[in-house]
N, C-alpha and C positions, 0 to 999 in steps of 0.2 A: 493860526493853524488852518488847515485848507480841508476843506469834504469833499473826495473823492466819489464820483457816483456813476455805480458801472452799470449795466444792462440784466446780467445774471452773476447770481455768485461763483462761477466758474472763474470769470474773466475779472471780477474783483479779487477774488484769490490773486490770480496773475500779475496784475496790477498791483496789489499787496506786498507780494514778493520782491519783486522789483524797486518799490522806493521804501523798503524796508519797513513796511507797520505788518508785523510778525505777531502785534498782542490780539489776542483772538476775543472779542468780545460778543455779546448775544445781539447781532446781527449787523457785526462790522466789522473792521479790523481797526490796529490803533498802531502809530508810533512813527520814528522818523519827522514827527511834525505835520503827519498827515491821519485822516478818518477815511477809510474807505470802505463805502456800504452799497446798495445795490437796489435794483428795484423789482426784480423775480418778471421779468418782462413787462407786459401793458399793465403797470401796478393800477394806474386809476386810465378809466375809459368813460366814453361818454354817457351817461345816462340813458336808460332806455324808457321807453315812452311813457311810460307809467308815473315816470316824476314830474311830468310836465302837467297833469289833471287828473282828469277817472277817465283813465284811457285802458284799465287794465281786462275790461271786455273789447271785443274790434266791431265797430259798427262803422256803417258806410258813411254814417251824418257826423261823424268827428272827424272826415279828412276833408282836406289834410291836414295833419299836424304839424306846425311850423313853432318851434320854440322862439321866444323874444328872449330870453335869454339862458344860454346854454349851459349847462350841470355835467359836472363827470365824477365818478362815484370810483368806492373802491369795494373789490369784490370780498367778501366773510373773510375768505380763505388767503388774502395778501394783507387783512386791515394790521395786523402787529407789524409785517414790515414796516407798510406806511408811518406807524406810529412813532419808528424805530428812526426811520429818516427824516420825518417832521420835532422830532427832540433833536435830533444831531443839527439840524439846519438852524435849529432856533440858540443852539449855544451859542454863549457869548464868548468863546474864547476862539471861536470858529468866524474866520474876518473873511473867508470866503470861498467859494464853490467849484470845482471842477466836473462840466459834462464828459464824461466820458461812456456813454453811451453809443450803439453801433453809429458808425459814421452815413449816418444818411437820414433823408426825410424822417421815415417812421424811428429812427432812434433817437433824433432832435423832439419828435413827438412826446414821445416818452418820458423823456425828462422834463420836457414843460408845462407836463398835466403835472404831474409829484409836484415842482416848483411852483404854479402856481394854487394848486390843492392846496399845499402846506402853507400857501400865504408868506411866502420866503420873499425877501427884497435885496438880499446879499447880493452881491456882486458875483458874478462868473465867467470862468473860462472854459474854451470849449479844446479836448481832446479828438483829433482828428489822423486814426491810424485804422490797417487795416491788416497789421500780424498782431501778431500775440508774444511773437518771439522779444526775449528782454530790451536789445538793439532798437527794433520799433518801438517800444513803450517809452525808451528810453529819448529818443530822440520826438516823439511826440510829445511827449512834456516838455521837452528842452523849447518845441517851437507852439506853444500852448497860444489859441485866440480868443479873441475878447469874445464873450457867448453872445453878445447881440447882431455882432456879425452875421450871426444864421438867423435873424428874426424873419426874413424873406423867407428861407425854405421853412421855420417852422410854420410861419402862415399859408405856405403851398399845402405843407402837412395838415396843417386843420380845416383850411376849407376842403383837401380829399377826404379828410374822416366825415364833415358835417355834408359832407355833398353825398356819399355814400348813408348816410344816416338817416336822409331824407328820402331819397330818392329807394332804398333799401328797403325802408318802416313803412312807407303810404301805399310803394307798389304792390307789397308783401299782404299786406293790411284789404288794399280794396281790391287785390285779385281771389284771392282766402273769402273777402263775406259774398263777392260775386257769384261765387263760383261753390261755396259752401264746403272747402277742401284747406286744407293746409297748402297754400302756394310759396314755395317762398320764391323771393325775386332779386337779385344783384345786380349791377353793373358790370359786372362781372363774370359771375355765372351764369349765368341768361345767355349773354351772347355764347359762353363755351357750349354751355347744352346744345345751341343752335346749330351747333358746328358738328356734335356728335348726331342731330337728326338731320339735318341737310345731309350727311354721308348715308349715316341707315333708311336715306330715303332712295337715293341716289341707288346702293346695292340694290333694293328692293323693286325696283322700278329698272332696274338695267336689261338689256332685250339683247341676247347674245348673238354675235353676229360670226357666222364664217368666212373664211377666207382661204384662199387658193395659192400656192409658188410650185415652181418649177425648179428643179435643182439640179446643176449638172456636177457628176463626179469623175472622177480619175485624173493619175498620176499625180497623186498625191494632195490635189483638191478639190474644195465642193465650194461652186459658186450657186448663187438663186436670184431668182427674176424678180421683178417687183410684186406684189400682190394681184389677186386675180379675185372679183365677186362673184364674178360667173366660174360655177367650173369647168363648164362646156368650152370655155376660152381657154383653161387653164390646161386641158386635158387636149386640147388641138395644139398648142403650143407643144407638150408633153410627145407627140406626134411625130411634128416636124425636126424634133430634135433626136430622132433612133435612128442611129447611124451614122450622124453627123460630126464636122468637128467643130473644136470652140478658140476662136482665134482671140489671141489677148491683144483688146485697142488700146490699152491706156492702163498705166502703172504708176503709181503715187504713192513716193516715198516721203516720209516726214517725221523730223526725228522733235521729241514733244518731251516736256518737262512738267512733271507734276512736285508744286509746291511740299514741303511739309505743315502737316497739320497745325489749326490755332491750336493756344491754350483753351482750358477749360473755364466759361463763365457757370453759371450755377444751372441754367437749362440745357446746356448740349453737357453737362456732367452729367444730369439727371435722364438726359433723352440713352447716351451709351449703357448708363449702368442698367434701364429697363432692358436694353437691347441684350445686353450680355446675362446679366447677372438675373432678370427678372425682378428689380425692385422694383418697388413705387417712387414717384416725385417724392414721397413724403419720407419713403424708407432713406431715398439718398440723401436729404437734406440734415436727418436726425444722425446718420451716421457723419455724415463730414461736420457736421455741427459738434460731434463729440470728438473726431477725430482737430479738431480747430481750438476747442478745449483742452484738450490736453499737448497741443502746442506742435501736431505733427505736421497741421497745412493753414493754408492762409482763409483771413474771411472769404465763407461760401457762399453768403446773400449777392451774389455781384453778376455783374449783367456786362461784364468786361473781359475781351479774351485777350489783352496785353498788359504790358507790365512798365512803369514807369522808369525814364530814361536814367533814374540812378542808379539801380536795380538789377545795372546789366551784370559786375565783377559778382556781385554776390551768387545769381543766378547761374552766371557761368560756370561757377564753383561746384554750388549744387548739382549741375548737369555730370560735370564729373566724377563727386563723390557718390552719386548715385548709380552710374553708370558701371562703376566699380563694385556695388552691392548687389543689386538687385539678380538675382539668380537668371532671368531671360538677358541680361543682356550684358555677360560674360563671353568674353571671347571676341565682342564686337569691334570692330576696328570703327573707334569714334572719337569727332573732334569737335565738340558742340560746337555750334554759331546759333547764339541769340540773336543776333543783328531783327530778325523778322516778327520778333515779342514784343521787340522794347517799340513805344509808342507814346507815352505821354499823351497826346493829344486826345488819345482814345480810352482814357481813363477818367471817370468820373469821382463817385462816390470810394468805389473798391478795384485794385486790380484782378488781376485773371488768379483763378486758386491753383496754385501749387503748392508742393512738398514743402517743407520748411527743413531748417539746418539740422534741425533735430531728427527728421522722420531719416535720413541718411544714417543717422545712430542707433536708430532704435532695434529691437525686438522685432522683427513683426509677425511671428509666432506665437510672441504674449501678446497681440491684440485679439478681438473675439475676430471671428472669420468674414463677418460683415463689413466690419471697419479695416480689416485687412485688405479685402477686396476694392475698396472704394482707395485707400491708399495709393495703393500698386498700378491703380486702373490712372489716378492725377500722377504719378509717377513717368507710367509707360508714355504717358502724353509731352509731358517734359522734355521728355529725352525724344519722341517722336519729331515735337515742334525745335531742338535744337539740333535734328537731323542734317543730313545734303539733302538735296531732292532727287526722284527718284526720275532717270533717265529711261526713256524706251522709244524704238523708234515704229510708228505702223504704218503699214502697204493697203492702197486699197487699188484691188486690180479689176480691170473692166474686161469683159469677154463678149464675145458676139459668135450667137450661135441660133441656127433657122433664123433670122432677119431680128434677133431678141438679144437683149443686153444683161447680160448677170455678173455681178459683182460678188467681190471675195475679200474679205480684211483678216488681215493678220496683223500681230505685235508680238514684236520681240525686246523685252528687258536689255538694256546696252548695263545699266547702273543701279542697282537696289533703292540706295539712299537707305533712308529714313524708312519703306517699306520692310528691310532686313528685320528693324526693331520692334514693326506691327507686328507681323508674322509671327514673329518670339515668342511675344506677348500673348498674341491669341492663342499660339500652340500651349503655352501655359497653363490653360484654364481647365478649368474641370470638363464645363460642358463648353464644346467647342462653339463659336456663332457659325451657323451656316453659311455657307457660301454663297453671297448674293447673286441670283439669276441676270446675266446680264447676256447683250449681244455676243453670240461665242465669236473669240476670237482666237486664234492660234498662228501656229509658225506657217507660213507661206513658202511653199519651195522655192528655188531660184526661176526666178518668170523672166521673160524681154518680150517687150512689144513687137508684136509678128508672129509670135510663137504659137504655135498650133498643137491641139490634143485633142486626143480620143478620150471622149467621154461617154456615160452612161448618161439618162434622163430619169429623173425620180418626180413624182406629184406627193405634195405634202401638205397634209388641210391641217387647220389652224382655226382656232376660237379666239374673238374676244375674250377680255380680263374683266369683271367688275370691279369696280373699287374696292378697295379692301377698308374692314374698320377699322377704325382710331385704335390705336395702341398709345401706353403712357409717351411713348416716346413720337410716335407721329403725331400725338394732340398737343404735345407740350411746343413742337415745332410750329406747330397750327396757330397756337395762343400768343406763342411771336409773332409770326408775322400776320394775326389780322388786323386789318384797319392801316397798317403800315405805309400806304399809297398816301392816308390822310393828315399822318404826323410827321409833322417838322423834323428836319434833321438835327437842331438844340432838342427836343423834345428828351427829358430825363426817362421816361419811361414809356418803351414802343410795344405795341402790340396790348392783346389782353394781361391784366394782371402785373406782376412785378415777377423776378425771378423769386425771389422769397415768399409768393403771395400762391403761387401758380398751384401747388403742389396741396395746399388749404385747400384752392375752391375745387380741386379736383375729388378730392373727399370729405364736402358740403354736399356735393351733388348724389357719390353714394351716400350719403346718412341720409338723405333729404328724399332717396329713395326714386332719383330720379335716371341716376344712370346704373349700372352694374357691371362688376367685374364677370367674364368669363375668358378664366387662364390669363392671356395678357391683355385679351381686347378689352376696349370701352362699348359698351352697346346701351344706348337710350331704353328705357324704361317704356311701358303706357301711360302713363303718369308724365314722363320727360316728355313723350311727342306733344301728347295732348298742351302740355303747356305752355309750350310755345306757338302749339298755333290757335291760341285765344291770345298771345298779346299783340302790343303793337309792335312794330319795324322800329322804332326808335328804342325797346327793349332789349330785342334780340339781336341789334346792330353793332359791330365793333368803333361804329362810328362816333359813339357816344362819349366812350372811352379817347378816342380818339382828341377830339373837342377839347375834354376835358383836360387830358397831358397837355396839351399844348397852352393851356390858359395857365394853368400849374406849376408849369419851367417857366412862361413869362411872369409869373408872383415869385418864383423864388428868383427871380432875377429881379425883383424889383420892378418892372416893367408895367405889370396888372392890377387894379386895386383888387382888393381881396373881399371888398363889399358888393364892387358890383356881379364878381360873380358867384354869390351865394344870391346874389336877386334874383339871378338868369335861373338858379338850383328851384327856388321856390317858386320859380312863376313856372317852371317844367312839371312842379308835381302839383302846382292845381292845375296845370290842364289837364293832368293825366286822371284827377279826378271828375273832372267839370267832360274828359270824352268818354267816361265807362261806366253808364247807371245801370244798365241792364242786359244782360248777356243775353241772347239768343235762347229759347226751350234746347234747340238741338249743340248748341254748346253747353249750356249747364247740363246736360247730360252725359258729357265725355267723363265729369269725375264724380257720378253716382258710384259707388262702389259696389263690385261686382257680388251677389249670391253664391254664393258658394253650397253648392245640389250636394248632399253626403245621400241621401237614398230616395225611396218612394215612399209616399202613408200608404197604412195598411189599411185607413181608412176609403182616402177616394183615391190613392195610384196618383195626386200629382205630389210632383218634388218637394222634399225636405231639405231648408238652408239651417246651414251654421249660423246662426246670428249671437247675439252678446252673450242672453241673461238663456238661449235655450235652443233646441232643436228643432222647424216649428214649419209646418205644414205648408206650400206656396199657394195651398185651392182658397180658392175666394172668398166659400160660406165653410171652410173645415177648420176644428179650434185642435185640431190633433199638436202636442207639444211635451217635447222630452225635457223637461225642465234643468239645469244644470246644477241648482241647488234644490232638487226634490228630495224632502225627510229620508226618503226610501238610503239614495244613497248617500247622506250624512251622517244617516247614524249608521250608516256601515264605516264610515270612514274613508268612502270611497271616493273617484272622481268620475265622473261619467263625461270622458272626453270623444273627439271626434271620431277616434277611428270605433269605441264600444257602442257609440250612438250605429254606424253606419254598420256594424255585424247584427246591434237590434232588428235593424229595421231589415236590414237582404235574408237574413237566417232564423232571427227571432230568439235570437239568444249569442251571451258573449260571456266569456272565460274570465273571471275576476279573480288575483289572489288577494289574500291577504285581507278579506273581508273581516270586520269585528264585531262580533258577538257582546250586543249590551245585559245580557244575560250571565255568561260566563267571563266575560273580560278577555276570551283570547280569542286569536285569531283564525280562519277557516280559507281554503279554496274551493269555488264554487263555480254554476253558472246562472247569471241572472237571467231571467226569461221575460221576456215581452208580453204581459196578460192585458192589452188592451181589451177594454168594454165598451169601450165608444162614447165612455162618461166624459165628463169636466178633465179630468184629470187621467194620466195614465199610468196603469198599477203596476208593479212588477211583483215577481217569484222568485226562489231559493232554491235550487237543485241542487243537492251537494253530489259530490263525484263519487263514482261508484267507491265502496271501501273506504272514502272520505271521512277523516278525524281534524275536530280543532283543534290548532295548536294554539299552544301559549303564546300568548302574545311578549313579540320580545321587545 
């Protein structure tokens, strides 16, 4: 009998179905001659510091920490799966193992912490597919490989988890006791923050520049000059040209073809649906992950916009059952051509995600309106990328007018293509995407060179642009291509992050409290700035990342030994501790945390801060303090928070309901009053309100 072992129980369902183990057991399926159970994602991960000594305080004289030999644990909340797959593994009537976990690094991962946690010696085979639909599973078992075949990529896989472990724990560790703040630090994140304050440095720092053109108009066009700094040049030009005419030197026709669009890999899925729809990375990855679940598209973790040259009848198919459904793009006179998806060579791990044979069948009014969206949007792409291309032909005409050359471009559409079906699409939508600002162009009247008009003369000023900030969708473009000059063209993984990885660190950074949402932008924190500029350039570098993929792909090729470069890991972070004992007075004061003033004392007139345990004077010899657990208002049952504290102190009194009476047991509305005496402690009062009765306490 064989043990089936999938990733999530979604996909082991799927998998279930398909080779018939239909008996439903507590936390497996059975039957057909097969066990199929699962692992609820990272079931066992690496140990965290604290199992390697008494590391569970952070002091500067334990780093770094470099484990001699490595532990990975399993978390409260997965230990009965665990238990559930280390009994299936160890049966004896189970002769041996099927991975079927996601096709790539981190899913080989996965399975080989469980397998070696559980101390399993069974023999296995590894499943390698990237639909869900029955045909792929079915034909992935048919061509089923020996599991040690991947022992290269799972060792690419454990030295990036132990390379990240280290380098994550000691950086995180002696930036934190440096600096006396919670820092955390990544390979990852690090350089992304970098990329959001290098921009908010860049807008903030940008010095707006003006600029000058000349525009000539009539009979039916408007050409303009080149830029002008001076305006005094611009407006002398402006001049010479009242009255004048504008003779056209030079007319350039040129008829131009624009491609139709790739497929969808998992980051231009995620960068469109920000654009459109306003999701997060995270939001589109949870919806195509359920929509991949219940079998409507293909795996989403993929970093690939083609599709494998078998791949093409099936696809073709799709293009036109889809084509036939979908409510945009009815009526369209369409004849797929895949010929420009299919690629094999440019397929790794996973192909490009589209629709699957099912989503052509389905409902998609019973889906919820998120996962409808994200459908329709890998849909509309489909049918985009099996479009014609889209024909047009543009004139750029040259004019000479007072001794000055202005130019005029126009374009004219000869052939829609594949734009017919964008169009559709976006006119679809609820909220329309704006229309991108781009160089105006338009229709050009009939011109010949020689031809001569009467024009008007216009002056038109003009400002520099500052950079604009990161949006999900231009940082997730960002986190591609950094570093990208530095990595090999084998390299498995280009830029910052992974596509399945991208969309986590981007909301580490808000938890962590370093970047923040406002509406769609990303904007760096004080907290984010300041911490990148305490570390060093090998931190905040995509370089690092860089380095690393490429040593990565030649392990999992077999190429790299996988010893020496966890030596290269550990001799990086003791240098990193052997260069930073002592910060600066004026940087370890970027992450003092800030006083927060709620009033004046009414003692000496200097500022009162919110602090932890109380309200409390900032004068040097005054002990004035609102205490936050003071008897007064406990045994009222009250709270005396920041904004009661700050109407004490400006007015001298503040509105409290629902005050309780240890006398009577019910409850009253009142106002408290501020009777400082200038003693130890400070007193308050009870003014009930005019007409004021206790109520029962309810």
């Amino acid at each position: 009998m064989q043990l089936v072992i999938a990733e999530k129980p979604s996909v082991a369902m799927s998998i279930a179905a398909v080779l018939g183990a239909d008996n439903r057991k507590d936390g497996y399926m059975e039957g057909a001659g097969y066990l199929v159970s699962w692992c609820v994602g990272h079931l066992a991960e690496l140990a965290d510091a604290s199992h390697y000594g008494d590391y569970k305080k952070w002091r500067y004289e334990d780093l770094p920490i470099l484990p001699d030999i490595w532990e990975t644990v399993i978390s409260p909340d997965k230990k009965e799966q665990f238990e559930t797959l280390k009994a299936l593994m160890h049966r004896e009537d189970i002769t041996e193992l099927i991975c079927a976990t996601d096709a790539g690094r981190e899913g080989e991962l996965i399975f080989r912490f469980v397998y070696e946690k559980a101390e399993c010696e069974k023999p296995f085979f590894r499943l390698w597919i990237s639909s869900m639909e029955e045909t792929a599973i079915k034909e992935g078992f048919a061509a089923l490989m020996d599991g040690h075949d991947f022992d290269p990529l799972y060792q690419s896989a454990l030295c990036r988890a132990k390379a990240d472990w280290l380098i994550g724990i000691n950086a995180t560790r002696l930036f934190s006791v440096l600096y006396n703040h919670t820092l955390n630090v990544g390979r990852v994140q690090t350089p992304t923050l970098s990329l959001l304050v290098k921009r908010d440095n860049a807008i903030k720092n940008f010095q707006k520049e003006t600029y000058y053109k000349v525009q000539i108009q009539g009979e039916g066009l408007q050409a303009e000059s080149p830029s002008f700094a001076d305006k005094a040049e611009a407006e002398k030009l402006l001049a010479a040209c009242k009255g004048k005419e504008a003779l056209c030197t030079s007319l350039v026709k040129e008829e131009k073809t624009e491609k139709p669009p790739k497929l969808f890999d998992l980051t231009t899925l995620q960068r469109e649906a920000n654009r459109l729809y306003g999701y997060t990375a995270k939001q589109t990855l949870d919806y195509t992950q359920s929509l991949y679940e219940k079998k409507l598209c293909t795996y989403p973790r993929t970093d690939s916009q083609f599709l494998t040259d078998d791949m093409r009848p099936v696809v073709e198919q799709l293009a036109v059952n889809l084509s036939g459904t979908l409510p945009f793009a009815k009526g369209v006179n369409f004849s797929p051509d895949c010929s420009r998806m299919i690629n094999s060579s440019k397929v790794t791990d996973h192909h490009a995600i589209i629709p699957t044979a099912e989503a052509a069948k389905t409902d998609l009014a019973a889906l919820p309106e998120s996962e409808r969206n994200i459908l329709l949007l890998i849909s509309a792409k489909l049918l985009c990328a099996a479009g014609s291309p889209c024909r047009f032909e543009t004139v750029t005409a040259s004019f000479s007018c007072a001794g000055a050359e202005f130019t005029a471009k126009g374009k004219t559409v000869l052939d829609t293509g594949f734009k017919e079906l964008e169009r559709r699409f976006r006119d679809s939508l609820k909220d329309k995407e704006p229309e991108e600002k781009t160089e105006q162009e338009s229709t050009l009247p009939e011109l010949a060179e020689g031809q001569a008009f009467s024009v008007t003369p216009k002056l038109t000023e003009h400002d520099t642009k500052p950079p604009v900030p990161y949006t999900e969708d231009t940082l997730l473009s960002a986190m591609e291509r950094a570093g990208r000059e530095d990595i090999t063209e084998e390299a498995e993984r280009k830029g910052l992050g992974t596509p399945a990885t991208r969309a986590a660190v981007i909301e580490k950074l808000v938890q962590a409290g370093f970047i923040e949402r406002k509406k769609k932008q990303l904007i760096p924190t004080k907290d984010g700035k300041n911490l990148i500029s305490i570390l060093p350039e090998i931190l905040v570098s995509p370089l690092l990342t860089a380095e690393w993929e490429n040593e990565l792909t030649r392990i999992a090729r077999g190429e790299a030994d996988p010893r020496q470069f966890m030596q290269g890991i550990e001799a990086m972070a003791k240098a990193l501790i052997e260069d930073h004992t002592e910060p600066t007075e004026e940087s370890r004061a970027l992450f003092v945390p800030e006083k927060k003033e709620i009033g004046k004392c009414p003692r000496c007139g200097s500022p009162v801060y919110k602090g932890k345990k109380s309200f409390y004077c900032g004068g040097k010899d005054c002990q004035f303090a609102m205490w936050k657990n003071d008897r007064f208002f406990e045994s009222k049952k009250a709270t005396l928070t920041a904004k009661a504290a700050a109407s004490l102190l400006s007015k001298g009194r503040v509105s409290m309901k629902g005050l309780y009476s240890e006398k009577t047991g019910k409850t009253y509305d009142a106002d408290v009053l501020l009777a400082d005496t200038g003693e130890k402690y400070v007193n308050y009062k009870i003014e009930l309100k005019q007409g004021g009765k206790q109520k029962a306490k309810k």
